[in-house]
N, C-alpha and C positions, 0 to 999 in steps of 0.2 A: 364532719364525716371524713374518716380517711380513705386514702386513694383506693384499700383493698376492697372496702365495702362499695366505695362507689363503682368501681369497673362489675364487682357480684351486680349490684341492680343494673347495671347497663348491660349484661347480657341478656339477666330477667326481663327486661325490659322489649327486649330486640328479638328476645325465643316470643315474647306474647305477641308481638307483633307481626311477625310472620306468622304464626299459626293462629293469626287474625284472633285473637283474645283482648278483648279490654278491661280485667282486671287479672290483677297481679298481687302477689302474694309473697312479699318479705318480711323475713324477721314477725313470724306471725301477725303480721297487718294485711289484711285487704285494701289494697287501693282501686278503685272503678275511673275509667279513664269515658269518657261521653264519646270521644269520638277517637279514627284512628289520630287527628290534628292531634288533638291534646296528648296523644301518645308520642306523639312523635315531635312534638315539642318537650314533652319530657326527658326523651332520650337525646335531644341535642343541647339541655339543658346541661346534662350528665359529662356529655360528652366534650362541654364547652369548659365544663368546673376541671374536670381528669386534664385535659390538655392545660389550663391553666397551674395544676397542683404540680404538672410533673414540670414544666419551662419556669414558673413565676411568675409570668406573663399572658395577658388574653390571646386568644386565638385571633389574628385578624383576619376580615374578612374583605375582598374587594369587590366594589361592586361600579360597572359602567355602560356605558349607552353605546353601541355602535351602531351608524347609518348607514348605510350603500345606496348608488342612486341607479348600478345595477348595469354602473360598467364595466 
């Protein structure tokens, strides 16, 4: 898929979502999403490929633990 169709279903995606919709409608296909999760795993799916299409490279992500003992 190229970048232009991907960024078209990433807004399709993001209008159904806000206007709390779980199925969408591209390129005459119906797709039904179960919940908003699975929508919204699809759209960071999307969103994870377009960042990747346009750098080369994956998006990274970082992820860590912070404690405080609250003084």
């Amino acid at each position: 898929m190229d970048l232009e169709r991907m960024r078209a279903l990433l807004a399709t995606l993001q209008e159904a979502r806000y206007a709390g919709v779980r199925s969408v409608r591209y390129d005459g296909k119906t797709i039904n999403y179960g919940s908003d999760v699975e929508l919204a795993n699809a759209i960071n799916d999307l969103e994870t490929r377009i960042a990747t299409a346009r750098s080369g490279t994956r998006r990274r992500r970082r992820w860590g633990t912070v404690a405080s003992k609250g003084l």
